[in-house]
N, C-alpha and C positions, 0 to 999 in steps of 0.2 A: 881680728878678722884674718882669714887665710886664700889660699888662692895665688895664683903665676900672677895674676893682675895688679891685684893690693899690691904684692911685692915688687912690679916692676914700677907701678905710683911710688910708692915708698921711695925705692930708691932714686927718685929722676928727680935730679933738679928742675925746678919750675922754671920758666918763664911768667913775670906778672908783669902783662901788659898794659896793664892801667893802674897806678896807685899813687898815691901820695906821701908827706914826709910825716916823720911821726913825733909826736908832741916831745920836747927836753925840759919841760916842765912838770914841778913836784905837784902832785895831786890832792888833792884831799878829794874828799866822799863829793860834794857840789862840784867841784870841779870835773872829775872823773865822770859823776854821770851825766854833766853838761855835753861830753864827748861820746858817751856812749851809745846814743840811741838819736835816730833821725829828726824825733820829737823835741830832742832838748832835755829840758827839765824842766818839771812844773812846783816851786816852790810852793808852799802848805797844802799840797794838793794830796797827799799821803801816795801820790803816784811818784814808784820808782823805775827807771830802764833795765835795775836788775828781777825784777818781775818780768819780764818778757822771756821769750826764747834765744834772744841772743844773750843776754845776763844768766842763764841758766846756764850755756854754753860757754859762758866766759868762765861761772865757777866750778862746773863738768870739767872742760879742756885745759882751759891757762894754769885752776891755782895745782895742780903737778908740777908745773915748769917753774913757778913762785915754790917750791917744797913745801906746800901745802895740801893735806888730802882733800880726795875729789869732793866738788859740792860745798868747798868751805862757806859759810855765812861769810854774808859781803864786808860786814866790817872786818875777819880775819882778815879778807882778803887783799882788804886798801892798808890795811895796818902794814903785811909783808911788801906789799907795795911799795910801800915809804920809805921802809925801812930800807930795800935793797937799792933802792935810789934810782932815778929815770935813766940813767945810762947803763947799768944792769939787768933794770926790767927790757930795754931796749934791747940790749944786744940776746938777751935768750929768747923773746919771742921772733926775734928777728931773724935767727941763727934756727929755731926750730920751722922755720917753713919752706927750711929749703931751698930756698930761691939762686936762683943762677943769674939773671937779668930781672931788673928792674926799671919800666917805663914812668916817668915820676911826671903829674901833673903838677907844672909850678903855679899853674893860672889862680891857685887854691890852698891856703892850707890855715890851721888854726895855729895861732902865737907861737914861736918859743919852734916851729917846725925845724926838722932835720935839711938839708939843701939834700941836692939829691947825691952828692960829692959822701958828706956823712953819712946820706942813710947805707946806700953800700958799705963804706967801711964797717959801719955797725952787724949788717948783715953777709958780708963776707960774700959778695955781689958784684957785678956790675952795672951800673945805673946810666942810664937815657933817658932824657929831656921829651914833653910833651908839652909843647907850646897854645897854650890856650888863647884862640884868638878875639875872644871879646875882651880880655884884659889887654892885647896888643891895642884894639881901637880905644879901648878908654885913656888909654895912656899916649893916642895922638890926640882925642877928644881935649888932656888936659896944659895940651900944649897952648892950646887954645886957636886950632888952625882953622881959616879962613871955611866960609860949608862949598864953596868951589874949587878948595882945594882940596878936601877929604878925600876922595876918593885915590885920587895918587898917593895921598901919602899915608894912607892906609895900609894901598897893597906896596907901597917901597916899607914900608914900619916892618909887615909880617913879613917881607923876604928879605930884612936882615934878620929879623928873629930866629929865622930857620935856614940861614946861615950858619950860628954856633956852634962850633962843633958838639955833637954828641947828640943833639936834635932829630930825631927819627920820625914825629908826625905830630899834627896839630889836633887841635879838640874844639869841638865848639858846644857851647853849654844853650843853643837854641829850645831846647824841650823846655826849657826854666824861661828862659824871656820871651817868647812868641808861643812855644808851640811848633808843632810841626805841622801845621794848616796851611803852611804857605804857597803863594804863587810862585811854581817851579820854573817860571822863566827865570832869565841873566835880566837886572836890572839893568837899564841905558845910567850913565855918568849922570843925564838930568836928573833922573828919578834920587838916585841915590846925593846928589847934592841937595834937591827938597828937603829930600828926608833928615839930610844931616844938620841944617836951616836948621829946621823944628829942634831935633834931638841938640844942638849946639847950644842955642835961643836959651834951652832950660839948662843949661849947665852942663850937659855929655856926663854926665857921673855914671850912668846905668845902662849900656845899649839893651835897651830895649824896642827897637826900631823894629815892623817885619821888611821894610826897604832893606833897611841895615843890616838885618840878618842874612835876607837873600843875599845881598853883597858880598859879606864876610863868606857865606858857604859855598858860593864859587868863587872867589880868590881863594880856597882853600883847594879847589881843583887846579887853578891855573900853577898854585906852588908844588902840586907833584904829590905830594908825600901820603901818607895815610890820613884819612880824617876819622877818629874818634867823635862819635855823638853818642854823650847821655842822652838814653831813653828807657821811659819807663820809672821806676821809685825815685825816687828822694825826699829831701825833706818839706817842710809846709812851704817853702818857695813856690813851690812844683804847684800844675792844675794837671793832673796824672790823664784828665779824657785826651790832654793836648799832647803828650808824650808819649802817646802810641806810634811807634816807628812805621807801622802801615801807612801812616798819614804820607811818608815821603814818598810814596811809588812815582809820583811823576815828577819828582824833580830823581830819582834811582834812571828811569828811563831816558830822560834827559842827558845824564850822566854818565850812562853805560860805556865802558871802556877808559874810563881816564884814570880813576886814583882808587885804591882800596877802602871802602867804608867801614868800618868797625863799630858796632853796634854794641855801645856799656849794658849791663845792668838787666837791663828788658822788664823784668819782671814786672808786672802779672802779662807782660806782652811778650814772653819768650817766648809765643809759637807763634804769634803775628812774625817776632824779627826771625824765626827759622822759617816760615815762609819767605820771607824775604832771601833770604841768604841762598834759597832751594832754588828759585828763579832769576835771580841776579847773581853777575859772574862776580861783581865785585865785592857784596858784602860777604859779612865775617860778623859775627856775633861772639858775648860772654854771656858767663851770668854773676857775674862777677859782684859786691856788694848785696844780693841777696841771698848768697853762701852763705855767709857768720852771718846774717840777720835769721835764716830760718833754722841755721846752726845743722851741724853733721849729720842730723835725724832725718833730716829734712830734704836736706841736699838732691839726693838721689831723684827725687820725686820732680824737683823742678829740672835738672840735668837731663831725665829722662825726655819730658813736656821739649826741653827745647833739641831735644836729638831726635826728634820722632820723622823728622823732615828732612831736616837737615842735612849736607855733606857732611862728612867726619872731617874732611880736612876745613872747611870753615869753623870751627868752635874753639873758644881760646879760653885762658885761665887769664882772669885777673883777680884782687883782693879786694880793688877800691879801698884799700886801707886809708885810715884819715886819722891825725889824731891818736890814739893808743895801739900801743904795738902790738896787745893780743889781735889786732884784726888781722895781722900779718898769719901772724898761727892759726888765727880760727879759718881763715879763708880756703889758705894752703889745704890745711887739714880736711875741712867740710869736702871741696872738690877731690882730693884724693881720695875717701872713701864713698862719695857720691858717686865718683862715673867708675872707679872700682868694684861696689856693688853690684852698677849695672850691668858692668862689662862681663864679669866673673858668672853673671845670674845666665845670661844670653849664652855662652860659652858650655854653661854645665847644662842648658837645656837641650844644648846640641843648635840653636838658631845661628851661630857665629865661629867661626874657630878658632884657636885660641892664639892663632899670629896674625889675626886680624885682631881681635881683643886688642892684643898687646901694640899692635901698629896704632890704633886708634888710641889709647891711652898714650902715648909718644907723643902723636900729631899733635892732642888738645893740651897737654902741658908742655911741650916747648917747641915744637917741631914747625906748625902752624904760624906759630908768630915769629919766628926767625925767619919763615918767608916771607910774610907781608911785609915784615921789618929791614930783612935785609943790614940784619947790627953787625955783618962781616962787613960792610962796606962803610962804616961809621968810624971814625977815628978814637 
């Protein structure tokens, strides 16, 4: 691919503002594709995840960077795998995407994860902390505190948590446990002590509360910082009609002017969340995690769907990498020749010019999120 564009993606180190640590454990075929695809694995089901569009893209893109040619069958592919051993395959997909900053969700991660300390060393990065606040409550939930005193020590738990240094903003994983149907008022201390009564009673393992969630996502306002909400894909957790970020317009308006929202994922709701972001001053959207799922082909198609609306300065670049390092390469890579293509296509048709192009491909890989984030003032 050619063009001032490509080459100025090319060359720009990323910011990925949302991702995860990557697995330090050795693979085999079951294990690998238990990681690969949002599904899981379906033993004697003859269903593989390298039969999909991101398994295609893993053996299109990654096995190069494995010295393998393009398109290798999947068993070459896990064989070189093994061989080069999880801290090699680590460091070269890690090292191929570029990345300059690194926002690392610890709220999450499968066995054997990198902290977010190693994943930069391995990717020759710097890494921030994204504090996920339903695992802050489960882990006062297993203190086993009193349900009339939850509510303080709740929001005392999350503002030490983001206290820490290197901490730059919190995530709440609401699209998976309620939904984003909820009553956009501030719950009163009553309500929120009922609720935690019931959720306590049964053990606090799971916040799954919509009291407790309302709860959690303004104390996520009163701590300041960016709030991160998954919405939109994920895995069979998820009830995807609940996960539509439209749902939240009245608690956005409620909210207008306090903390920056940051909208994961979206897809199949990237134009719901760029309407969102076109009307409200505070969101900010990805499309981060259905990049290497619909793989580089594809990219452009959804990037386009959520810039149709959109400010150029709200759109950021995240991986949602989780688990294997190619998602760090396939991410990177998908979004640089997705919003690449776009940009380059608009430019040559004469609709853009080409230091606008090039401003706008700045802003959405690292430019964007060093505002909302503000990692100059992070120690």
């Amino acid at each position: 691919m050619g063009g001032a564009v490509h080459e100025e993606l090319a060359a720009l180190p990323l910011v990925d503002h949302h991702c995860h640590g990557v697995t330090t454990a050795a693979l085999d075929r079951p294990g690998f594709e238990a990681l690969l695809g949002e599904g899981g694995r379906w033993p004697g089901s003859g269903l593989s995840p390298f039969d999909t569009p991101l398994g295609l893209a893993v053996r299109r893109h990654c096995a190069p960077l494995l010295d393998l040619p393009r398109h290798a069958p999947a068993e070459e592919y896990l064989a070189r795998r093994a061989d080069l051993g999880a801290a090699e395959v680590n460091r070269r997909f890690l090292r191929a995407a570029h990345t300059a900053v690194l926002c690392v969700d610890t709220g999450y991660a499968p066995a054997g994860a990198t902290p977010p300390g190693q994943l930069a060393e391995a990717a020759g990065a710097v890494a921030y902390e994204v504090v996920r606040l339903e695992t802050v409550a489960e882990a006062v939930a297993a203190r086993r505190v009193e349900p009339d005193a939850y509510p303080e020590a709740f929001r005392a738990a999350a503002e030490a948590a983001v206290r820490r240094p290197g901490v730059v903003a919190v995530k709440s994983v609401a699209a998976y446990r309620t939904g984003f149907a909820l009553d956009p008022a501030r719950p009163t201390d009553a309500e929120v002590t009922a609720a935690a009564r019931r959720w306590l009673a049964h053990g606090g393992a799971r916040l799954a509360d919509p009291v407790l969630e309302r709860h959690l996502l303004w104390t996520a306002v009163d701590l300041g910082l960016p709030l991160q909400l998954h919405a939109g894909f994920g895995d069979a957790d998820l009830r995807l009609h609940r996960a539509d970020p439209a749902l939240l317009t009245d608690w956005l308006r409620l909210t207008a002017g306090t903390i920056a929202v940051l909208l994961l994922h979206c897809w199949p709701y990237q134009r719901q969340a760029a309407y969102l972001a076109a009307v409200f001053e505070q969101v900010h959207l990805d499309v981060g995690l259905t990049l290497h799922h619909v793989g580089p082909a594809r990219a452009r198609a959804v990037l386009a769907e959520a810039l149709e609306i959109a400010p150029f300065r709200k759109l950021l670049y995240s991986s949602d990498a989780c688990g294997p390092a190619e998602f760090h390469a396939l991410g990177a890579l998908a979004f640089r020749r997705g919003l690449a293509g776009l940009l380059q296509d608009l430019v040559d048709a004469d609709e853009m010019a080409l230091r606008d192009a090039l401003q706008i491909a700045r802003w959405a890989g690292a430019e964007n999120a060093r505002r909302v984030y503000r990692f100059s003032a992070v120690s």
